[in-house]
C-alpha positions as CSV (number, residue, x, y, z in Angstrom):
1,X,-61.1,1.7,100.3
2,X,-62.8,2.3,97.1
3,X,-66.6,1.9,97.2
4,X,-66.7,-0.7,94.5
5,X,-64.0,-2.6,96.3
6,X,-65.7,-2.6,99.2
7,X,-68.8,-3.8,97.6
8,X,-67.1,-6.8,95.7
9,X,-65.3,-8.2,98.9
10,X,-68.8,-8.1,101.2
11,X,-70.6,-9.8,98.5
12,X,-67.9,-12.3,98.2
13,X,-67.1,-13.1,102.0
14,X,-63.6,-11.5,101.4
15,X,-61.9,-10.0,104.8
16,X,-59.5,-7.6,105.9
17,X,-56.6,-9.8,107.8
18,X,-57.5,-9.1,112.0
19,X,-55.6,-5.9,113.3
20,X,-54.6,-7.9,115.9
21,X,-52.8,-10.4,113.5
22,X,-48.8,-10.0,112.5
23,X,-49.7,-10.2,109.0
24,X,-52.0,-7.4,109.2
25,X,-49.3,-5.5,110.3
26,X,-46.7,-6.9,107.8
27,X,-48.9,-5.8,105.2
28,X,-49.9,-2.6,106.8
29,X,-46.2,-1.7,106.5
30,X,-45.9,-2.5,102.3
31,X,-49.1,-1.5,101.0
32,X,-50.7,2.1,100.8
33,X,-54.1,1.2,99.9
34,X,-56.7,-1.1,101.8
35,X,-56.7,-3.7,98.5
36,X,-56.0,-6.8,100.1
37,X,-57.9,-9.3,101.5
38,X,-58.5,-13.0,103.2
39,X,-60.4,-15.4,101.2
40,X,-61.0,-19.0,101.7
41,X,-57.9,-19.0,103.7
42,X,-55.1,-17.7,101.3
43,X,-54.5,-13.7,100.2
44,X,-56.5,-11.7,97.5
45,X,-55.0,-8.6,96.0
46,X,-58.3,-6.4,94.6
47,X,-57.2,-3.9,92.1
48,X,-59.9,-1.2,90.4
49,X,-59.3,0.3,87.0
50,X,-60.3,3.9,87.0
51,X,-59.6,5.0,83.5
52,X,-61.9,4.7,80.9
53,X,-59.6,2.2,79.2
54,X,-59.2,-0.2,81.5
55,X,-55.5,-1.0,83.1
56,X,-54.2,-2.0,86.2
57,X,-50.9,-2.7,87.6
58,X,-49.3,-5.0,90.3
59,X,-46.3,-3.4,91.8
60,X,-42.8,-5.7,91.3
61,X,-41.9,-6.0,94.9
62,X,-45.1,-7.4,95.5
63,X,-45.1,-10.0,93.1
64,X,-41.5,-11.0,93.9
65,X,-42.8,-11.0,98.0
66,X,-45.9,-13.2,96.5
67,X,-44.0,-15.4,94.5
68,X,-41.2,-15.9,97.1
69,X,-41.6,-19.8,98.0
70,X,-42.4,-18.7,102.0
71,X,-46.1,-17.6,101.0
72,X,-46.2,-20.8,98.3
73,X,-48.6,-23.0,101.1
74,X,-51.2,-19.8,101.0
75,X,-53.3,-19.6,97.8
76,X,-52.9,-15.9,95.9
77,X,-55.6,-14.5,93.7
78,X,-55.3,-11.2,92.1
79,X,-58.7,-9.5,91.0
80,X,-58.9,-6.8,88.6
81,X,-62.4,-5.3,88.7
82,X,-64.3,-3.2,86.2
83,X,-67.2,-2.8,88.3
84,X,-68.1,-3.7,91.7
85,X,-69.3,-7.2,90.1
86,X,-67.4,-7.9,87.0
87,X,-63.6,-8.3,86.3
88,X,-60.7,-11.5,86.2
89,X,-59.0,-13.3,88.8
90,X,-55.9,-14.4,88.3
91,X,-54.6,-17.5,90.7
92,X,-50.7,-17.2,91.5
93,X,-50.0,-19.5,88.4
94,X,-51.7,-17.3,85.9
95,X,-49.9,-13.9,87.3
96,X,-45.9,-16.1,87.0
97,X,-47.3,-17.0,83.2
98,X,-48.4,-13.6,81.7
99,X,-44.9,-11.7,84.1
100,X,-42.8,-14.4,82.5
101,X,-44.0,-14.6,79.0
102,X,-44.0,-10.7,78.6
103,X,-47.9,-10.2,78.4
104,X,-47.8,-8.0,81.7
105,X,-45.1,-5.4,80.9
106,X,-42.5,-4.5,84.0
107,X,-42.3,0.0,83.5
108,X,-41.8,1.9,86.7
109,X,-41.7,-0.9,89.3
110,X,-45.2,-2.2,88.1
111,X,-46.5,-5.1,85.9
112,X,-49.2,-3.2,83.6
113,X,-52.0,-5.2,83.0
114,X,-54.5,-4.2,80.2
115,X,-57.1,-5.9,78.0
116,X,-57.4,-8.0,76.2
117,X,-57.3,-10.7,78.8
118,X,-58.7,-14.2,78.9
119,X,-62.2,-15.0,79.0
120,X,-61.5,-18.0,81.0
121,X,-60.8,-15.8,83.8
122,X,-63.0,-13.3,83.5
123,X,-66.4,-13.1,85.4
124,X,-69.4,-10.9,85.5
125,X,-70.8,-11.4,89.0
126,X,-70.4,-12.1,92.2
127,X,-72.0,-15.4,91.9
128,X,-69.8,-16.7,88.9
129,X,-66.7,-15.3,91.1
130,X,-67.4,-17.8,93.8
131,X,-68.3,-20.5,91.2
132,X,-64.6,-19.8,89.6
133,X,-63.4,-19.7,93.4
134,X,-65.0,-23.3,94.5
135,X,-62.5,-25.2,94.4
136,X,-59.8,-23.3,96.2
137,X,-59.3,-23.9,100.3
């Protein structure tokens, strides 16, 4: 896991899913990267642009196993940091409405994602993450 990553998530209460649970497992199986996470009781995808221009991708069999309606009673956030303590969250509702209007390109089996992106998403510390955050389970 990334350093910054790892940062974020401790500051935020944000937990790998128990080893002992199936969907640690489950998950274990799809993703190749240590970028997902338990927070407030629903799932939390972290992503970490590394270029200097900033860009980040969701992969499309992700999003299709997110938006399938079997995970619709867990809440889904997607984070894309800039730092360990800035970025946006995206809340399943936001991710269908930039995929479906075309904003978040579909090239090699990933939605790219770069700026600009919304200010009303964005946030610039831990503390205005968990304000953003208050009001889901």
């Amino acid at each position: 896991m990334e350093p910054e990553i790892k940062t974020f998530v401790d500051a935020i209460g944000a937990v790998e899913p128990d080893p002992s649970d199936e969907t640690h497992s489950f998950f274990r199986g799809i993703f190749k990267k240590h970028n997902y996470f338990i927070f407030k009781g629903g799932f939390m995808m972290v992503h970490l642009s590394q270029s200097k221009k900033p860009l980040w991708g969701i992969g499309e069999k992700f999003w299709t196993l997110f938006n399938n309606t079997a995970f619709n009673e867990f809440s889904f956030s997607l984070v894309l940091l800039e730092s360990a303590h800035s970025g946006w969250v995206f809340d399943r509702h936001g991710v269908k409405h930039y995929i479906e209007t075309g904003r978040w390109n579909l090239s090699h089996n990933q939605y790219l994602i770069n700026p600009p992106l919304p200010d009303k998403n964005s946030f610039l510390s831990h503390t205005q993450f968990l304000k953003m955050n208050s009001t889901q389970k």
